[in-house]
DOKOL-992962 format. One record per residue: residue number from 1; x, y, z of N, C-alpha, C in turn. Coordinates in steps of 0.2 Angstrom, whole numbers. Atoms other than C-alpha are relative to their C-alpha. Layout:
BEGIN
PT  num   n_px   n_py   n_pz  ca_px  ca_py  ca_pz   c_px   c_py   c_pz
PT  NUM      X      Y      Z      X      Y      Z      X      Y      Z
...
! end
This chain:
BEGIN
PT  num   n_px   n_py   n_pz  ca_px  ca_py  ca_pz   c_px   c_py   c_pz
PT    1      1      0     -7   -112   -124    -63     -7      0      2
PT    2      8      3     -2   -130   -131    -54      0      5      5
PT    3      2     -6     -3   -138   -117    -47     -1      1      7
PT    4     -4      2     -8   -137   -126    -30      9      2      2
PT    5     -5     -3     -1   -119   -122    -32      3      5      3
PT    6      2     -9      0   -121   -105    -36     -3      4      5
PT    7      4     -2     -8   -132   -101    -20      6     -2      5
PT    8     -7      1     -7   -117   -109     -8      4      5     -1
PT    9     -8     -5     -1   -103    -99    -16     -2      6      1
PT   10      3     -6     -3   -115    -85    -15     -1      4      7
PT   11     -1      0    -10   -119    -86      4      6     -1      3
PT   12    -10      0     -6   -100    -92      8      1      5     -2
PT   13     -2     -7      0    -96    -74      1     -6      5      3
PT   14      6     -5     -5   -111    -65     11      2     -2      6
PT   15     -3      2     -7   -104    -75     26      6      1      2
PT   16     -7      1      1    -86    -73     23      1     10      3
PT   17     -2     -5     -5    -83    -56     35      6      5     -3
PT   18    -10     -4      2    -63    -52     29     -4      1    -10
PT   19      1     -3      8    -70    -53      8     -6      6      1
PT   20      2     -5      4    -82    -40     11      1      6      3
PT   21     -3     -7     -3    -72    -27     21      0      3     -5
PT   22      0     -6      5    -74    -11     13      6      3     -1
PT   23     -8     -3      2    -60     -2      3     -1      5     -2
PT   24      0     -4      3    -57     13      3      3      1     -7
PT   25     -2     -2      6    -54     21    -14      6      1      0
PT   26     -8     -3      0    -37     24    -21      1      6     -1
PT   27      1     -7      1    -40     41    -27     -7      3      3
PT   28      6     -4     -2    -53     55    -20     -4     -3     -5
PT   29      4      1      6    -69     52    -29     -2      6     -3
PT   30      2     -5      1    -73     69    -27      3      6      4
PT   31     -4     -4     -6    -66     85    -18     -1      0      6
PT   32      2      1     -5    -75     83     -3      1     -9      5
PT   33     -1      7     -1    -71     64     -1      7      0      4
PT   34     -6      1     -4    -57     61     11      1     -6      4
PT   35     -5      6     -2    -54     45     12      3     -4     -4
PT   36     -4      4      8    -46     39     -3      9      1      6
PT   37     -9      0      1    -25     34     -3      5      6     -2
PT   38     -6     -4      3    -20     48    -12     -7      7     -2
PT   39      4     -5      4    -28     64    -18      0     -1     -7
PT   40     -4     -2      6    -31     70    -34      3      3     -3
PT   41     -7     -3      2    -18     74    -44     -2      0     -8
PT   42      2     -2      6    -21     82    -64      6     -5     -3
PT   43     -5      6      4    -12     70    -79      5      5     -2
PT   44     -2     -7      6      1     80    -86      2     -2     -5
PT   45      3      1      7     -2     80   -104      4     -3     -4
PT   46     -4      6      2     13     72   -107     -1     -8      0
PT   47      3      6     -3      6     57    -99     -5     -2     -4
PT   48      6      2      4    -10     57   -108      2     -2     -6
PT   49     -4      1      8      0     58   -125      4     -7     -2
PT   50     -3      6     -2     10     43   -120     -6     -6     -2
PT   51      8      6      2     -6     32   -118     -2      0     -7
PT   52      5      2      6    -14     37   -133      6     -1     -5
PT   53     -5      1      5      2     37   -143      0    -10      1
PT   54      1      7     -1      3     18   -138     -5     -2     -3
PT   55      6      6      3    -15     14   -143     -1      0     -6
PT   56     -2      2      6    -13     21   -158      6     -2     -4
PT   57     -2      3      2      1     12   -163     -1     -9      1
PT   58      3      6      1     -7     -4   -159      1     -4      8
PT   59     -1      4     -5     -1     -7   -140    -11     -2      4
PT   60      6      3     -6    -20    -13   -135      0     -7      0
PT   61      0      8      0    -16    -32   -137      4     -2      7
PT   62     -2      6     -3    -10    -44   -124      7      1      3
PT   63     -8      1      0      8    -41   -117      2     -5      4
PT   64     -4      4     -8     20    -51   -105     -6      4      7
PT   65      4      1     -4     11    -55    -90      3      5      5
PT   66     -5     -3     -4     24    -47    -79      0      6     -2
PT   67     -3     -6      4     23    -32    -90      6      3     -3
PT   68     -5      0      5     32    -22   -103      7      2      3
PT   69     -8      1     -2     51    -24   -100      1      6      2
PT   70     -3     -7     -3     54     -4   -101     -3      2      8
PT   71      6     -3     -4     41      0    -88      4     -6      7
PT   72     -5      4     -5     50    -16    -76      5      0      1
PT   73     -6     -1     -2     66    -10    -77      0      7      3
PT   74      1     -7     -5     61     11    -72     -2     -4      6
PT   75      2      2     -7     51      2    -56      5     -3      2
PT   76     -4      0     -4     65     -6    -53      7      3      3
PT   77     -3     -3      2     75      6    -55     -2      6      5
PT   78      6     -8     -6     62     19    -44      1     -5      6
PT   79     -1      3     -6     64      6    -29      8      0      1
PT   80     -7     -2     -2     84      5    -30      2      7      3
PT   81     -2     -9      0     87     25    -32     -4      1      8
PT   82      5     -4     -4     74     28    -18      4     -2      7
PT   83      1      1     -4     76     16     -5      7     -6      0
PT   84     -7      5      0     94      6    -10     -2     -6      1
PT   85      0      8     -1     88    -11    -12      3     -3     -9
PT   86     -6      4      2     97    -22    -26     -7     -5     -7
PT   87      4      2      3     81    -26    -38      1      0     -7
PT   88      0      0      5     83    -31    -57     -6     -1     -4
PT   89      5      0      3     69    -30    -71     -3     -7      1
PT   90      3      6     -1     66    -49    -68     -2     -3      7
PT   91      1      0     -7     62    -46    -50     -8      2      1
PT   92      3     -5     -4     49    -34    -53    -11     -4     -4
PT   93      6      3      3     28    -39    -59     -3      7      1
PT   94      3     -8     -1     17    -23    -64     -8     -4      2
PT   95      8      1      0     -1    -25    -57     -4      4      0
PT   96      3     -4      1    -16    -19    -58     -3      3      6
PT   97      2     -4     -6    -16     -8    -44      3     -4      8
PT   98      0      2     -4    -10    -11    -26     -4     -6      5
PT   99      6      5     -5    -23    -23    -18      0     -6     -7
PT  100      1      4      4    -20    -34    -35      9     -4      4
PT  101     -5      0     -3     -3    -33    -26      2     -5      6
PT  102      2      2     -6     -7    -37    -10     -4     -8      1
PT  103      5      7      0    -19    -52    -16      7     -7     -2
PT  104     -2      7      4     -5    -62    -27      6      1      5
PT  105     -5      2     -4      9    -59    -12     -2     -3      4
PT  106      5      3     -4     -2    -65      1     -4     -9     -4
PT  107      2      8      3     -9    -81    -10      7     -2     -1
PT  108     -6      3      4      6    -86    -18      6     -1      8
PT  109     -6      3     -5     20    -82     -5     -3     -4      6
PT  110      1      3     -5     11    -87      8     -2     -8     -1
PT  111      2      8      3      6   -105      0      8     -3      2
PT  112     -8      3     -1     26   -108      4      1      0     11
PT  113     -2     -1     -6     24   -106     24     -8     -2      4
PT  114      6      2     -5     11   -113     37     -4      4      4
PT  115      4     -4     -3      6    -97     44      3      8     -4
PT  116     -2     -3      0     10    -80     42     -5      8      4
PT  117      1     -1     -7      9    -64     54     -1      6     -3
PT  118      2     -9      1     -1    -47     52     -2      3      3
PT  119     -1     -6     -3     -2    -31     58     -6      0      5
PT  120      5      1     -4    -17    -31     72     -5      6     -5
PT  121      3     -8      3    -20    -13     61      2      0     -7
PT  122     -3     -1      6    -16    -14     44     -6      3     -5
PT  123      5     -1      9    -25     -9     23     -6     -6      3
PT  124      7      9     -3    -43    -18     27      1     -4     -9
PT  125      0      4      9    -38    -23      8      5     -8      2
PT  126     -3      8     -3    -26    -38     19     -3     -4      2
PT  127      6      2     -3    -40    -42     26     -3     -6     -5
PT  128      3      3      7    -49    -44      9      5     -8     -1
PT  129     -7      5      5    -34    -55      2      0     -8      5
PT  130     -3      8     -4    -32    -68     19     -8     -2     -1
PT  131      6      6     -3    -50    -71     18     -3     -4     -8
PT  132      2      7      5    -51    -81      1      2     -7      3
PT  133     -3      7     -2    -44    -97     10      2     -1      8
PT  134     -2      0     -6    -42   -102     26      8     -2      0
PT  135     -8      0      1    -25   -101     32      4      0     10
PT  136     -2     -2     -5    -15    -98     50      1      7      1
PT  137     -1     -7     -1    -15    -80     55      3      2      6
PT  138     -1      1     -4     -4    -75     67      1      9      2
PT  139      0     -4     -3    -10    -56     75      8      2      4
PT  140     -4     -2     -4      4    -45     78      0      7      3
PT  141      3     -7     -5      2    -31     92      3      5     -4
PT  142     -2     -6      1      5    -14     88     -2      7      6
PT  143      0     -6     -5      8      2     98      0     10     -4
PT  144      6     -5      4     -6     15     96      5      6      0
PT  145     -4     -4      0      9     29    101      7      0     -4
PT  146     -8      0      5     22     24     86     -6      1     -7
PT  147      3     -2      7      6     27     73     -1     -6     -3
PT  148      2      7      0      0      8     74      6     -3     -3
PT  149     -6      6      1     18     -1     69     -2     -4      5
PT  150     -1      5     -4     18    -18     75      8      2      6
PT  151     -6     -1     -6     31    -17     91      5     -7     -4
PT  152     -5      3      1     48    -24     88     -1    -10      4
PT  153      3      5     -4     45    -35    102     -4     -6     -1
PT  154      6      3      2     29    -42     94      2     -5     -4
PT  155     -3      4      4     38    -48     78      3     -4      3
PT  156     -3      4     -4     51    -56     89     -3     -5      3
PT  157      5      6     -2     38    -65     97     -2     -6     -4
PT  158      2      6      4     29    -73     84      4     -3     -4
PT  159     -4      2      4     45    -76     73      2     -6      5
PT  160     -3      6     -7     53    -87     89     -7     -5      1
PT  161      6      6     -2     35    -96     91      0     -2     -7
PT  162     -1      4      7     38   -102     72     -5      2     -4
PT  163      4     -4      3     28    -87     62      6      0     -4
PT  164     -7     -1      6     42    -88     46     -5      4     -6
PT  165      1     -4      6     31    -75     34     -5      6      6
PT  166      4     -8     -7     27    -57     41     -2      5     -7
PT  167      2     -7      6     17    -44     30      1      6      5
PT  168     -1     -5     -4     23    -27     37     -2      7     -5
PT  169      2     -7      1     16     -9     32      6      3      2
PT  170     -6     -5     -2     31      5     32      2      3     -5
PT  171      5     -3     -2     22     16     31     -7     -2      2
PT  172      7      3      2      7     11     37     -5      3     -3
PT  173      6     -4      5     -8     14     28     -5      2      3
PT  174      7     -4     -4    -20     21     42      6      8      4
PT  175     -3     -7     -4     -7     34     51      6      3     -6
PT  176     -4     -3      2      7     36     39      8     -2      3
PT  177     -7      2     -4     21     30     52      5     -4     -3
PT  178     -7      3      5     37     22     46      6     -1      5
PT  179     -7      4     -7     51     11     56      6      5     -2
PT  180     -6     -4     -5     66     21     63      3     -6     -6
PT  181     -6      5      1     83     14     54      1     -4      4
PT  182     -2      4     -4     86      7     69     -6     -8      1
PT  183      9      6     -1     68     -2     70      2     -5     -7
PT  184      2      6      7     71    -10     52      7     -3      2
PT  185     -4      5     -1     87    -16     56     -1     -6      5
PT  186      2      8     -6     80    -26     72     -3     -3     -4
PT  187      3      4      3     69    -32     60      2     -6     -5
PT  188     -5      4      3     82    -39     48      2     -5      4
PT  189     -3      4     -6     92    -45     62     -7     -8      0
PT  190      4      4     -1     76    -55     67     -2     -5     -4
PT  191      2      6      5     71    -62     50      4     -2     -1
PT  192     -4      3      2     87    -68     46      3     -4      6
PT  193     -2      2     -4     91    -75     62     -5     -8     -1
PT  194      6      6      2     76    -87     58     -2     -2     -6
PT  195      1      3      8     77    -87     40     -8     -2     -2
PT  196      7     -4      3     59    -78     38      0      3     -5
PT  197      0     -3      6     53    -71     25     -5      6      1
PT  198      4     -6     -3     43    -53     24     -2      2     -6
PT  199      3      0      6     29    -46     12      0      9      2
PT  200      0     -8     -4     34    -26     15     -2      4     -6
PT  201      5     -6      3     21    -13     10      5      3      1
PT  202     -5     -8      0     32      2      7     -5      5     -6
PT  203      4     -5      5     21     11     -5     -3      6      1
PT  204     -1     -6     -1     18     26      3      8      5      3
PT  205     -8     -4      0     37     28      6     -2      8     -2
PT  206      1     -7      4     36     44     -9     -4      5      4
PT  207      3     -4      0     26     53      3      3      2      6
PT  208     -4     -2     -6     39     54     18      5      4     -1
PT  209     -7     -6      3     49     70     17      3     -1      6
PT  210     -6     -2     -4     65     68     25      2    -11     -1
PT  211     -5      7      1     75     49     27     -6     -6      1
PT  212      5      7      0     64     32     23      6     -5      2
PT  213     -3      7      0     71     16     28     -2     -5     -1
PT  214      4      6      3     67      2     19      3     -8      3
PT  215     -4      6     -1     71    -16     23      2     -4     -3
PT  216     -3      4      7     76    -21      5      6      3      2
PT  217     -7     -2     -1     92    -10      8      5     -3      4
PT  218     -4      6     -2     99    -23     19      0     -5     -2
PT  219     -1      7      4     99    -37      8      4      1     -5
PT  220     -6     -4      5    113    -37     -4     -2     -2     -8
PT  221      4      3      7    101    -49    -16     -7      1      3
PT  222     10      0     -2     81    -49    -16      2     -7      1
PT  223      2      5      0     80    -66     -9     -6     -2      6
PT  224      5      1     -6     67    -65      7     -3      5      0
PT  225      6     -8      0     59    -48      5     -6     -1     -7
PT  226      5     -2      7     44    -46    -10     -2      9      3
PT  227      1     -8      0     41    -26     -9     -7      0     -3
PT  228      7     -1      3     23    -21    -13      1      9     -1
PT  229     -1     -7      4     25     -1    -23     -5      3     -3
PT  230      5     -5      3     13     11    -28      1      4     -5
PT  231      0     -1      7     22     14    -43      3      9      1
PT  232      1     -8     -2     23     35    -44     -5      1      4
PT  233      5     -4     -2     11     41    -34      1      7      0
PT  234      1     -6      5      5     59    -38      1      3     -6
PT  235     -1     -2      8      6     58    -55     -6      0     -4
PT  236      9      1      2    -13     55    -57     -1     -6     -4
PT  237      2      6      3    -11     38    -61     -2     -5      5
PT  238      3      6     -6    -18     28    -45     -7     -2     -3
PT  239      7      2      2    -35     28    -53     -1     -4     -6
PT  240     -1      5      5    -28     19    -67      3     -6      1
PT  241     -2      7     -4    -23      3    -56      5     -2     -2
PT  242     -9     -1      2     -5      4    -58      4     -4      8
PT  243     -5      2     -5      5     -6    -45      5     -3     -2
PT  244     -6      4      2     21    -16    -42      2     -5      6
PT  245     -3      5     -5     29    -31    -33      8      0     -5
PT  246     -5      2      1     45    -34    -33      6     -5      5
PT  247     -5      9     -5     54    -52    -26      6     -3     -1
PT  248     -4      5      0     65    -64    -26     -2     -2     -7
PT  249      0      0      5     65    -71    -46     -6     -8      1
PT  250      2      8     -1     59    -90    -38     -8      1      3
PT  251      8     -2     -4     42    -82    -29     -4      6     -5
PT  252      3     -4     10     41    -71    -48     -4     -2     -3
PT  253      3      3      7     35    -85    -58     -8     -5      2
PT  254      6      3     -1     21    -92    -47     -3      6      1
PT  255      5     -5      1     15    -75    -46     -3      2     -4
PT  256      0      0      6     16    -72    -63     -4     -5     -3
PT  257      6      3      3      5    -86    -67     -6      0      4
PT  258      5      0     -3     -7    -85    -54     -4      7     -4
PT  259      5     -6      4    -10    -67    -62     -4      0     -7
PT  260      3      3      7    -11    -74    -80     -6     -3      2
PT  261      7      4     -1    -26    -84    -73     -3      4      3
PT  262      6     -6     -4    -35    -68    -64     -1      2     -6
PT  263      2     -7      3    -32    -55    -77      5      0     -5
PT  264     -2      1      5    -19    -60    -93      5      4      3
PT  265     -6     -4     -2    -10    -45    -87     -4      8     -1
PT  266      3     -7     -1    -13    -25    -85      1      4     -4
PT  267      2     -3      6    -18    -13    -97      8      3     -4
PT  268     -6     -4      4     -5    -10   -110      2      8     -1
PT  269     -1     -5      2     -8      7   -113      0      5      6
PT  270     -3     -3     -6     -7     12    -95      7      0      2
PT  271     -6      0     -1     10      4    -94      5      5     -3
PT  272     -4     -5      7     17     16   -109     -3      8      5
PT  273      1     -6     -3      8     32    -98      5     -1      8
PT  274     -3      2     -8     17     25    -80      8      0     -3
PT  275     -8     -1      3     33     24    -92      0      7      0
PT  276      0     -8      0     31     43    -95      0      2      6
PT  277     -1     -4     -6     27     48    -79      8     -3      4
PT  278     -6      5     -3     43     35    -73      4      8     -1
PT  279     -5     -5      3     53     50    -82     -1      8      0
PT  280      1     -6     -4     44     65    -75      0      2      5
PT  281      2      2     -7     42     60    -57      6      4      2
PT  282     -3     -5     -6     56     69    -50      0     12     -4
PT  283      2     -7      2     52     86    -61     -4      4      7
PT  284      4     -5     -5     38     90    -48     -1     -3      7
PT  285      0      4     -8     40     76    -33     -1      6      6
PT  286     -2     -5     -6     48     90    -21     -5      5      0
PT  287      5     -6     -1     35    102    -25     -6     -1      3
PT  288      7      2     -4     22     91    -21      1      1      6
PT  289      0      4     -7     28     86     -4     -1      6      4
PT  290      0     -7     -4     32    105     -1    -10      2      2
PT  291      6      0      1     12    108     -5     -3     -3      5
PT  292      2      3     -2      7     93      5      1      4      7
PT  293      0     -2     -8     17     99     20     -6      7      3
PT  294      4     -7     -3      8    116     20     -7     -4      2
PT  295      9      4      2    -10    106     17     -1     -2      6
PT  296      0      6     -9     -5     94     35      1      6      3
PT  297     -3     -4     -4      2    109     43     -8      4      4
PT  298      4     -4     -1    -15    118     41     -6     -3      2
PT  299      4      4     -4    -25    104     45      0     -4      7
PT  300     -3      2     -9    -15    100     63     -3      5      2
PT  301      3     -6     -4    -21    116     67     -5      1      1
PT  302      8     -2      0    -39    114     62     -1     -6      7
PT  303      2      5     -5    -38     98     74      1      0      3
PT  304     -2     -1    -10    -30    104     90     -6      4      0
PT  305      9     -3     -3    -47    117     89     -3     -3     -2
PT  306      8      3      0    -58    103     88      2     -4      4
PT  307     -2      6     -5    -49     93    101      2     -6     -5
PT  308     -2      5      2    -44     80     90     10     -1      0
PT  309     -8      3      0    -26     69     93      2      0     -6
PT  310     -2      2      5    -15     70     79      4     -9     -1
PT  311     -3      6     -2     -9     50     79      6      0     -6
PT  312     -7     -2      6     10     50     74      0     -4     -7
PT  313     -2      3      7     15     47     56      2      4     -5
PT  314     -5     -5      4     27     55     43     -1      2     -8
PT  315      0     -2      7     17     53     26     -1      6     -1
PT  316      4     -7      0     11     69     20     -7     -3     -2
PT  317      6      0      3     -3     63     10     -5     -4      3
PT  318      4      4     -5    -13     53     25      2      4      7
PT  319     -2      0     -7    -17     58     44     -5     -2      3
PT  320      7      6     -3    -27     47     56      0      6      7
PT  321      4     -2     -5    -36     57     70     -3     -4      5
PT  322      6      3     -6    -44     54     87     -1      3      3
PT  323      4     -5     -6    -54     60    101      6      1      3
PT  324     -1      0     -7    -45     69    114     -8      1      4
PT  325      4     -2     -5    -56     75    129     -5      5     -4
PT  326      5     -6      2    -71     85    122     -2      0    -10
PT  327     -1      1      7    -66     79    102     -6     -7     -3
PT  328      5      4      2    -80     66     99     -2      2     -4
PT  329      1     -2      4    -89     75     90     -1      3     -5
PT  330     -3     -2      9    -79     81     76      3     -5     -2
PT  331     -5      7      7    -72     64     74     -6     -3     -3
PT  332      6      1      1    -90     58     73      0      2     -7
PT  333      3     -6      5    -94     72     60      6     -3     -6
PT  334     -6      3      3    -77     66     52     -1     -7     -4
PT  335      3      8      2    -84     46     49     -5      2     -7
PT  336      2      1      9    -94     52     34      4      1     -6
PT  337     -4     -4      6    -80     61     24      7     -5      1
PT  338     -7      6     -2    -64     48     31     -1     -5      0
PT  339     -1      8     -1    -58     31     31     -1     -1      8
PT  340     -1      3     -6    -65     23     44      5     -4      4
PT  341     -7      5     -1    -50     16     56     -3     -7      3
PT  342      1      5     -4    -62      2     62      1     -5     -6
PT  343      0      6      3    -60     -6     45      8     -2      0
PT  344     -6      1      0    -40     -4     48      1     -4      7
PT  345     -3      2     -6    -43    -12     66      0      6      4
PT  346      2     -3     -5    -44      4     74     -4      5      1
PT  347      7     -2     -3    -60      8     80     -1      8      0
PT  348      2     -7     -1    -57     25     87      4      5     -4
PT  349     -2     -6      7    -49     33     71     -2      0     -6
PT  350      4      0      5    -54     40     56      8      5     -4
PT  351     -7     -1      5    -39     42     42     -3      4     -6
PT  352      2     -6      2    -41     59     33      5      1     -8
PT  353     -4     -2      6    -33     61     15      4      7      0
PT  354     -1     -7     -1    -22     78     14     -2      3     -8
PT  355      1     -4      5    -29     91      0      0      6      1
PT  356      4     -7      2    -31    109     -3     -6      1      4
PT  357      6     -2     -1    -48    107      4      0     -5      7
PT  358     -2      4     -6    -45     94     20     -2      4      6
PT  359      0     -4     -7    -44    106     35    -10      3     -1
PT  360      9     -2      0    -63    113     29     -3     -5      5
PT  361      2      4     -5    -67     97     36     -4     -1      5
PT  362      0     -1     -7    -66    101     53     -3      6      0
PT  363      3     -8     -1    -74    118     52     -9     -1      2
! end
């Protein structure tokens, strides 16, 4: 490549806005850090043993691009049990990390559809993903009182003015909020009345105590939904870039090569430690979530005494704040240590990780 080249693609990516939105990290970097996806969480030594037991028996070569069969069949297997949808091992693609996720559902499925329709508020990693190629984007509103979900409404809209591909958060990734049973059935209704198709983040599901509704559990086959999964979370593997998709079998095998062409496929010896925790994962689930609640509980209180609004949302392990009347400047103070919400779209919020150490924060 001539080094004229090299200088354009250079500057179209210094020029390119959506490619250099910032990401927040997937795990804390550090205790004090609270804008990561997830806290940290210790390996348990099960899990470590796992990995190395694989390296040294020779897994550091090359596997199936889609990942090792065992590890594809638990995911799909953790998305049935969880959330009742209807996924088999040849459904499902392991990636390296959610936003590897997010990039080959968004290229790929979308290459099938002449626009498709996202969240006004969403992960600024969608962002990332729509701005390799131009393409049709068809904003869809959200209501700052449901914990930024797109409105029902909204979807309806753009699907009837001829939006046939929607990426939907549910849970979203800046509030934690998540559609009502009722909400996701209007939502099926909709797609299937228009024979749309939808790219549903659920990946922070695992972090909602009490009833998830998913929209793969009204399909009786995976044929219109791709699932984006974060795999186990709190197992202390998000730093090891462990994700999941799971589709249709027909929107499988262009994904499945477009990732061979990024990255061959994702680290062997991670998949064999994500197998172990597959088989651990409900030993300390509930303990977490209990933990968490206390963690959020103690942090609503450090935040009504600073004035700050709690914005609704049902994860445990994420809470997005705002000003009330007098709250500026602890949300202020907050913007060095949280995800800014301006990279999610909303300006006047800052999305706070829940830990142990979280409510200090605001002190």
């Amino acid at each position: 490549m001539s080094s004229a080249s090299k200088a354009y693609l250079l500057n179209w990516h210094k020029a390119n806005r959506a490619l250099n939105t910032p990401l927040p990290a997937q795990t804390m970097r550090h205790s004090a850090d609270f804008s990561a996806d997830e806290a940290i969480s210790p390996l348990d030594e099960r899990i470590i043993a796992s990995a190395s037991e694989a390296m040294e028996a020779g897994q550091t070569h090359y596997v199936d691009v889609p990942g090792i069969a065992p590890l594809r069949a638990a995911l799909a297997d953790f998305l049935n049990s969880a959330c009742g949808s209807a996924f088999g091992a040849s459904n499902i693609i392991v990636t390296a990390g959610v936003q590897e996720a997010r990039f080959l559902t968004i290229q790929k499925i979308g290459e099938l559809f002449d626009s498709i329709g996202v969240p006004a508020v969403a992960h600024p990693g969608v962002q990332k993903a729509l701005g390799v190629r131009k393409r049709h984007v068809v904003s869809l509103p959200v209501d700052d009182a449901r914990g930024y979900l797109p409105t029902i409404d909204g979807i309806a809209a753009a699907v009837a003015d001829g939006c046939r591909l929607l990426y939907l958060e549910s849970p979203s990734r800046l509030s934690g909020a998540a559609y009502a049973a009722d909400e996701v059935a209007a939502i099926c209704q909709i797609v299937n009345e228009h024979d749309a198709a939808v790219i549903w983040d659920q990946g922070l599901s695992p972090w909602v105590a009490g009833d998830y509704s998913s929209l793969t559990a009204l399909e009786s086959t995976p044929t219109r939904i791709a699932v984006l999964s974060d795999g186990w979370p709190g197992m202390g593997l998000s730093s090891w870039f462990l994700g999941a998709i799971a589709a249709p079998e027909e929107w499988v095998a262009p994904m499945q090569s477009q990732k061979q062409i990024m990255a061959i496929c994702t680290a062997t010896a991670s998949q064999y430690a994500a197998l172990e925790a597959s088989q651990l994962y409900s030993e300390s689930q509930a303990g977490r979530l209990a933990q968490l609640g206390q963690q959020r509980e103690a942090l609503l209180q450090a935040a009504a005494a600073a004035d700050l609004e709690v914005v609704a949302g049902g994860a445990l392990n994420i809470v997005a704040l705002r000003a009330s009347a007098g709250g500026e400047a602890a949300l202020e103070k907050l913007r060095g240590v949280g995800a800014d919400g301006a990279d999610f779209g909303a300006p006047d919020t800052i999305r706070l990780t829940i830990s142990a150490a979280t409510a200090s924060a605001l002190a």
